[in-house]
N, C-alpha and C positions, 0 to 999 in steps of 0.2 A: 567832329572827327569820328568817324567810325573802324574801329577796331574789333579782330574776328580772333581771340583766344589767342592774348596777348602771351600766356603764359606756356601755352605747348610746347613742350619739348626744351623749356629753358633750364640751367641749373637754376639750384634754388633764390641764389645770391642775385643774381639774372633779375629772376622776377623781381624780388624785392625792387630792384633799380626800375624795372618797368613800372609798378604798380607807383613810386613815387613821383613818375615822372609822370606820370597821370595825375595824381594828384594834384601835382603842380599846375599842371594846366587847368585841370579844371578850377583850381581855385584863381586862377588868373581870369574864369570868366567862361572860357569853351567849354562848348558841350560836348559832351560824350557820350555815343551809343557804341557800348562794352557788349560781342557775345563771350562767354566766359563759362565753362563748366566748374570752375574754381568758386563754390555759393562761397566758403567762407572769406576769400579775398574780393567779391565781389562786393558780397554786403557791406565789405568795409569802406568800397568805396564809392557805393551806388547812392544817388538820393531814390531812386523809382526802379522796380526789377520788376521783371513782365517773362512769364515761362510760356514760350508759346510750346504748342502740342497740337497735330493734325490739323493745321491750319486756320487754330484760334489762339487767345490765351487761356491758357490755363491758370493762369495764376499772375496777379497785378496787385501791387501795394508798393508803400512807400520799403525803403531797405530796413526801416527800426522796426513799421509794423511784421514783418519779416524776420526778424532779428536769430529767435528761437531755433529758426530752422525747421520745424515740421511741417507747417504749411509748404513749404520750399521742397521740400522731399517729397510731400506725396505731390505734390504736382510734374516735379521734374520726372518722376519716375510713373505718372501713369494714373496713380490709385483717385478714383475718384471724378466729378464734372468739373467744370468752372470754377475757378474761386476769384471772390475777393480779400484783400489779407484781413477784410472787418468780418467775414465768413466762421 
């Protein structure tokens, strides 16, 4: 299933309900390709995040090598070439 920023414009409560019914499914099996500007709701529910940038990635690793957040920052935002999250 492909989903494009499940959480724009939702109240908070909203999300929450989104984000678990995603869960659900994915642990039922389906796959999920999540775009999402929300890193900290996504890492929680990503196994693999991939930041693309000008028409490459900028940034691929699993969600826990990711976890910290900085790698994920400078890439979403620009700073920096290609990474990997073993980078």
């Amino acid at each position: 299933m492909m989903i494009d920023e499940p959480s724009l414009g939702l109240a908070p409560l909203v999300i929450d309900q989104v984000y678990e019914s995603l869960r659900q499914l994915n642990a039922s099996g389906l796959t999920l390709l999540v775009v999402e500007r929300s890193t900290a709701r996504i890492l929680d529910l990503a196994s693999r995040v991939y930041v693309p940038r000008n028409g490459h990635n900028a940034l691929e690793g699993s969600a826990s090598e990711l976890a910290d957040g900085h790698a994920l920052e400078k890439a979403y935002f620009g700073y920096g070439d290609r990474q990997t999250a073993h980078a």
